[in-house]
C-alpha positions as CSV (number, residue, x, y, z in Angstrom):
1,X,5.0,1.2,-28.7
2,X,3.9,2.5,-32.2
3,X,4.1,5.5,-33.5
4,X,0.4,6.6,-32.9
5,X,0.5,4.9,-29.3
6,X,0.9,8.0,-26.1
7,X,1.7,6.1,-22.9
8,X,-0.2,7.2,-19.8
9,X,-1.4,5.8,-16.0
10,X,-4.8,4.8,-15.4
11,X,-6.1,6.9,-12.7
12,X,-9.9,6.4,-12.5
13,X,-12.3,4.3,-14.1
14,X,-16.1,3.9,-14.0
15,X,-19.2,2.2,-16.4
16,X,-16.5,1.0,-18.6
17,X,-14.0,4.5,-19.4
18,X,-11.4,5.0,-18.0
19,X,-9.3,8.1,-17.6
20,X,-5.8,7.9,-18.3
21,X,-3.3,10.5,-17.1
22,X,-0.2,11.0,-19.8
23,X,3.3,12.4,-19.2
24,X,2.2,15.5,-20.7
25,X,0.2,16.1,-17.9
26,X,-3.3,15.6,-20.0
27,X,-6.4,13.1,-18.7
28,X,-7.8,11.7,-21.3
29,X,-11.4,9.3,-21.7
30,X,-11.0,6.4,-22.6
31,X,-12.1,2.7,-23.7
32,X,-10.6,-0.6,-24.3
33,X,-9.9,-2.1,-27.6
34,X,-12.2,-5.3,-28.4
35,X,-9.3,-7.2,-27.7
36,X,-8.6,-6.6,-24.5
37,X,-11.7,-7.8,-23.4
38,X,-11.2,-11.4,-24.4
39,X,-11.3,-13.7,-21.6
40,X,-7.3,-14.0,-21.5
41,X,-6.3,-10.6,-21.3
42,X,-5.4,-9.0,-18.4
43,X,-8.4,-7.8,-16.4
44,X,-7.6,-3.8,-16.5
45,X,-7.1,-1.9,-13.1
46,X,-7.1,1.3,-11.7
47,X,-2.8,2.1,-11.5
48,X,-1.9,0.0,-14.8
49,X,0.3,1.2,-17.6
50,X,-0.7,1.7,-20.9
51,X,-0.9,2.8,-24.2
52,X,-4.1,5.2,-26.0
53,X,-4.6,6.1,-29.5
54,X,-7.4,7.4,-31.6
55,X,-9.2,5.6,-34.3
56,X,-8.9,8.5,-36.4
57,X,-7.7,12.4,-35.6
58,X,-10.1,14.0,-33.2
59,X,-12.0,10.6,-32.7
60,X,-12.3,9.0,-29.4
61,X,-9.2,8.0,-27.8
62,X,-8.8,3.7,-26.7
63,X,-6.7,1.4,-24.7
64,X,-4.8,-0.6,-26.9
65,X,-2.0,-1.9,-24.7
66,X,-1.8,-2.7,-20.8
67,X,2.0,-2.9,-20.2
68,X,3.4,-5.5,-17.8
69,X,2.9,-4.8,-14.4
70,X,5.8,-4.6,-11.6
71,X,3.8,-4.6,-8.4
72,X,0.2,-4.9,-7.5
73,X,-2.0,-5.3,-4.2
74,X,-4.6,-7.8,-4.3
75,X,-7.6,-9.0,-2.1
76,X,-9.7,-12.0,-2.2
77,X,-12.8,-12.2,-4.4
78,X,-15.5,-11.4,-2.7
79,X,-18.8,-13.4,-2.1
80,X,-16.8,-16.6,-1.9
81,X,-16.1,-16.8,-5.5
82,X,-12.2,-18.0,-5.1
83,X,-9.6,-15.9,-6.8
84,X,-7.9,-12.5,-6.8
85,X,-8.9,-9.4,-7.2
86,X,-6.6,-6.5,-8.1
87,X,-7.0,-3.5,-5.8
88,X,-3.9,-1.1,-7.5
89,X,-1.3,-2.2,-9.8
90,X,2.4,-0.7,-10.3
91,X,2.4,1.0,-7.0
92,X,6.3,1.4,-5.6
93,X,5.6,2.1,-1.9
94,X,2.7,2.1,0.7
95,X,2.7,5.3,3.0
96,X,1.0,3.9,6.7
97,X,0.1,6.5,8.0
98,X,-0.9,6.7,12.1
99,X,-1.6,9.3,14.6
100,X,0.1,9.3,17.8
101,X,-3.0,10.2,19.5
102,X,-6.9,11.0,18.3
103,X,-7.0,8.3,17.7
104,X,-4.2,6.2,19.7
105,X,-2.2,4.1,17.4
106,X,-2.4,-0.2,17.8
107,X,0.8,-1.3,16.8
108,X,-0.1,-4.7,16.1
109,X,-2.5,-3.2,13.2
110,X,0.7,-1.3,12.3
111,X,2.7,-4.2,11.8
112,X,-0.6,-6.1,10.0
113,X,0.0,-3.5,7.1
114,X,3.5,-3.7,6.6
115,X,3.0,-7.5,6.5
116,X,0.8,-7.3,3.7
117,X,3.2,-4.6,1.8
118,X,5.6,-7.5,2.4
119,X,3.7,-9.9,0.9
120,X,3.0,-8.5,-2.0
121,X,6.9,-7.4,-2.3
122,X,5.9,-3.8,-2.0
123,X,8.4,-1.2,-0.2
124,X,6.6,0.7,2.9
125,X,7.8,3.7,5.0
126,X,5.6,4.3,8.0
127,X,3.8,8.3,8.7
128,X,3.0,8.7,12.8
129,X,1.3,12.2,12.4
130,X,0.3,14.4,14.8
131,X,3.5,14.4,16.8
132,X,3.0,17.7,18.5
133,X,0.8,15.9,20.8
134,X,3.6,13.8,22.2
135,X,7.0,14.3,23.5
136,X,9.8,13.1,21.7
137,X,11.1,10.4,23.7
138,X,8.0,8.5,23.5
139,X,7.8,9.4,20.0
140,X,11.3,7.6,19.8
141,X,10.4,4.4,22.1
142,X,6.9,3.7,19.7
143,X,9.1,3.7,16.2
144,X,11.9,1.8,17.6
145,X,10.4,-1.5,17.2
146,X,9.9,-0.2,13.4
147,X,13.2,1.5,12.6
148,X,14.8,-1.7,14.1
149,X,13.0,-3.5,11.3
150,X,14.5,-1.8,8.8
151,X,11.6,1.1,8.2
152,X,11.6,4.8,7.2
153,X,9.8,6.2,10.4
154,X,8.2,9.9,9.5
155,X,7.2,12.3,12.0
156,X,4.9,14.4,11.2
157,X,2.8,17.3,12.2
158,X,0.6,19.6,10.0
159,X,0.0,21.9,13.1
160,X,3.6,22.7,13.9
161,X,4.8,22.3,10.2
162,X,7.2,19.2,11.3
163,X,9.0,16.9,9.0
164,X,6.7,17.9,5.9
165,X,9.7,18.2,3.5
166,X,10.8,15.2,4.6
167,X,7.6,13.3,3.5
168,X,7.6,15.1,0.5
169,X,11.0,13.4,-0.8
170,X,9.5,10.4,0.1
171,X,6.5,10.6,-2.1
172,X,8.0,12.8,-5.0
173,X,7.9,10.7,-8.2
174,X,6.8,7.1,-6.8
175,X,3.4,6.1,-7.3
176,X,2.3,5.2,-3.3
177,X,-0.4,4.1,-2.0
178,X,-1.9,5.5,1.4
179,X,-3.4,3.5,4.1
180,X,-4.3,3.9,7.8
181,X,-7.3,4.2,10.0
182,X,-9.5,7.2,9.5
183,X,-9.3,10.2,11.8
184,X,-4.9,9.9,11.8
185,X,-5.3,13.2,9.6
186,X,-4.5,11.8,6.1
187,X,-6.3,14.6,3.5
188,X,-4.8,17.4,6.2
189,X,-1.2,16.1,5.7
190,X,-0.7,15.5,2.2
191,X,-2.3,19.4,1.6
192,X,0.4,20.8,3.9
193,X,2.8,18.5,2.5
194,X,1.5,19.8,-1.2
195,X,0.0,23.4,-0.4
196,X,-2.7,24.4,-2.7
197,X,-3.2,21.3,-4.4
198,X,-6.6,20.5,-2.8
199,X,-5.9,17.2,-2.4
200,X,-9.1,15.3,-1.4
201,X,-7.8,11.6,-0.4
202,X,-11.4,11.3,2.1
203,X,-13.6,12.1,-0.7
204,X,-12.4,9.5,-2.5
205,X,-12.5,6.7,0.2
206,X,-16.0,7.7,0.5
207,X,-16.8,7.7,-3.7
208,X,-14.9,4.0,-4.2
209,X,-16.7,0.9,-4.6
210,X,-20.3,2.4,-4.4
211,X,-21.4,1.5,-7.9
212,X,-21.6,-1.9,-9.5
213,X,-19.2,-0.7,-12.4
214,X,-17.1,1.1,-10.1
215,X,-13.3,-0.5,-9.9
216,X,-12.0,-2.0,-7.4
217,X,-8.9,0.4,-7.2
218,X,-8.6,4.0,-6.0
219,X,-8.5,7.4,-8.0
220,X,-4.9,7.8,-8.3
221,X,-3.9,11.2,-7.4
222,X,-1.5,13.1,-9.7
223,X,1.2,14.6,-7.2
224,X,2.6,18.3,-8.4
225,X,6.3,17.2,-7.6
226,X,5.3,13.9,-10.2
227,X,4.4,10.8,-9.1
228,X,1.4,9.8,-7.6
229,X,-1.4,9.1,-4.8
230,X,-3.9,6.2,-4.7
231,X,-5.9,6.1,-1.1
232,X,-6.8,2.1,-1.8
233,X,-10.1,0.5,-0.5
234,X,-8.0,-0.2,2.5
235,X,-4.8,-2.8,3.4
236,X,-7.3,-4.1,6.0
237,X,-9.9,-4.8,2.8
238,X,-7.0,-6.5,1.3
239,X,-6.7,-8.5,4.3
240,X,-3.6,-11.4,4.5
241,X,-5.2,-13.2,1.6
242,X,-2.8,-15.2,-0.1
243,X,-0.1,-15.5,2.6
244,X,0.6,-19.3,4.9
245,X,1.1,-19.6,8.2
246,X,4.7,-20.8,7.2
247,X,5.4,-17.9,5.0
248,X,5.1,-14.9,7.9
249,X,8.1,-15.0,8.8
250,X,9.7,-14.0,5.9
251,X,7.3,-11.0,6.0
252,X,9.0,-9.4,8.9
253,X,12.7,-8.2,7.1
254,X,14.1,-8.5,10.5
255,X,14.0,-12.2,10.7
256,X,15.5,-12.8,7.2
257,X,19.3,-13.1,8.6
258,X,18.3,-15.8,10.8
259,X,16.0,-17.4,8.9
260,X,17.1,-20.8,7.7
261,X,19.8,-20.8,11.1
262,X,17.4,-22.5,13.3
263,X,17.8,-25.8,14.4
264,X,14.7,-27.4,13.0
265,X,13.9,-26.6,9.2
266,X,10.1,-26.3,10.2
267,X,11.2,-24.0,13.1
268,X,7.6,-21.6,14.2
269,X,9.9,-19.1,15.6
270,X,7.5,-20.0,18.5
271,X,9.4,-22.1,21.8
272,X,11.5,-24.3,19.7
273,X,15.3,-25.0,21.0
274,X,18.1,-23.9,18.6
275,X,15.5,-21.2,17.4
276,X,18.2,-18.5,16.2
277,X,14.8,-15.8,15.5
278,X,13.9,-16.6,19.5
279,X,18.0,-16.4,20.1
280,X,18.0,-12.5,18.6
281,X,15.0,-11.6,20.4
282,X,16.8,-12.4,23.7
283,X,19.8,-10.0,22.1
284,X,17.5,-7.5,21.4
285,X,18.6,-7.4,17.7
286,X,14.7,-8.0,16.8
287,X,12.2,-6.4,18.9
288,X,9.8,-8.4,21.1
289,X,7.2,-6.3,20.0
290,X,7.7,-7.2,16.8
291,X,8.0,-10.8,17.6
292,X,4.7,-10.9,19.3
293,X,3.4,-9.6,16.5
294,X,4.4,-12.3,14.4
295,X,3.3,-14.8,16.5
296,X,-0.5,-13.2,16.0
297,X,-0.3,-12.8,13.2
298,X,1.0,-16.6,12.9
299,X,-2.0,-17.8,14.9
300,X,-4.7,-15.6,13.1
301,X,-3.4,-17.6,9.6
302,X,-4.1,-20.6,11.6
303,X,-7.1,-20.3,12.8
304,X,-8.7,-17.9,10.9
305,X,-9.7,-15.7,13.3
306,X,-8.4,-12.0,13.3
307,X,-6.7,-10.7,16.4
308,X,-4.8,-7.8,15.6
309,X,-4.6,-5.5,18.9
């Protein structure tokens, strides 16, 4: 980094500026070098690192580095071009977040978003919110199948102030992006997990992706305890682009200690003797649940047609 180069996050970007958020706290405007917009440079998204300077002091401030990234999501490019398209880059963790009830949660859409963190090597924690509404043990037999894989369950409730500080160590100092279906209470929990901070996550699922120059990515949310917020286009936008029927498998953690222990190398997990992933099932060390899932999920990669409930 040189000497006149201040390191920042893209957070937003529309018509060509982009507004990049420093450590200092500041947003600045700005535009890319001439450079960066050659054909082979990386195409610049919304969650990228990089550096701005100023042409002169007081002048207009420019992008004049994009740092490697260390994580992205990506969706196919739309209108049949062929290709990827970068939703958010350099995000650490996705936040699912459900509702127990209002609406009632589907776990095999659940499990259809922590596939896709999977694939893209992303960590993921799951939210069920509004636990007030239901009593604990079935709270306890719906994230079993979850927790069994391996993932931080939250339960949360903005109502009766439950497990709030909990979340908020999750989120602190990450940069995460939030998914789930609309209605599961999303703004309302991240203001009572950040009182005051008038956080406004549905605004900006509404405001993304309207214009032509609009990016692709979310608004990135600066979080007051550091870190920060991107409410993406949607995991379901992003879709299970990109992954083969032969590779789910290794997108459900659960399965990786028996993978490669079946009998058959091309083993689908499926009805196959010797299958050591159909062998744990019947221990109950993976969930059936879970397994099922897979098997969709499998089939949908197949066949191309989307069966997620």
């Amino acid at each position: 980094m040189s000497e006149t180069e201040t390191r920042g996050v893209v957070i937003e970007g529309t018509g060509g500026v982009w507004q990049v958020h420093t450590a200092n706290g500041e947003t600045h405007d700005a535009t890319l070098r001439g450079r960066l917009k050659q054909d082979n440079a990386p195409k610049l998204v919304v969650g990228d690192d990089v550096g701005i300077e100023r042409a002169d002091p007081g002048g207009a401030w420019a992008i004049c580095e994009i740092h490697p990234r260390r994580s992205q999501l990506a969706r196919r490019e739309p209108g049949g071009r062929g290709g990827e398209r970068v939703v958010v880059a350099n995000i650490d963790q996705v936040i699912v977040v459900f509702a127990f009830v209002k609406p009632e949660p589907h776990p095999r859409m659940i499990d259809r978003f922590l596939v896709i963190a999977e694939a893209n090597d992303v960590a993921a924690r799951l939210v069920m919110n509004k636990c007030e509404l239901v009593d604990e043990k079935t709270a306890r037999e719906f994230a079993k199948p979850f927790e069994m894989a391996g993932y931080p369950v939250h339960f949360t409730s903005v109502k009766a102030a439950v497990g709030l500080s909990t979340l908020r160590e999750g989120l602190d100092g990450r940069v995460s992006a939030l998914s789930g279906p609309s209605g599961v209470g999303k703004s309302s929990l991240l203001n009572a997990v950040y009182p005051g901070s008038g956080l406004r996550v549905g605004d900006i699922s509404e405001s993304v992706n309207k214009g032509r120059h609009t990016t692709v990515g979310a608004k990135l949310l600066p979080l007051p305890g550091g870190g920060y917020v991107a409410d993406t286009p949607g995991l379901r936008e992003v879709g299970l682009w990109g992954i083969v029927p032969t590779e789910v498998d290794a997108c459900f953690p659960e399965f990786k200690p028996f993978l490669g222990e079946c009998k058959f190398q091309d083993c689908t997990h499926d009805h196959e003797p010797g299958c050591a992933v159909l062998a744990a099932v019947a221990r109950n060390v993976v969930s059936a649940e879970r397994h099922a899932s897979y098997l969709k999920l499998r089939a949908e990669l197949t066949t191309g047609t989307e069966n997620w409930r």
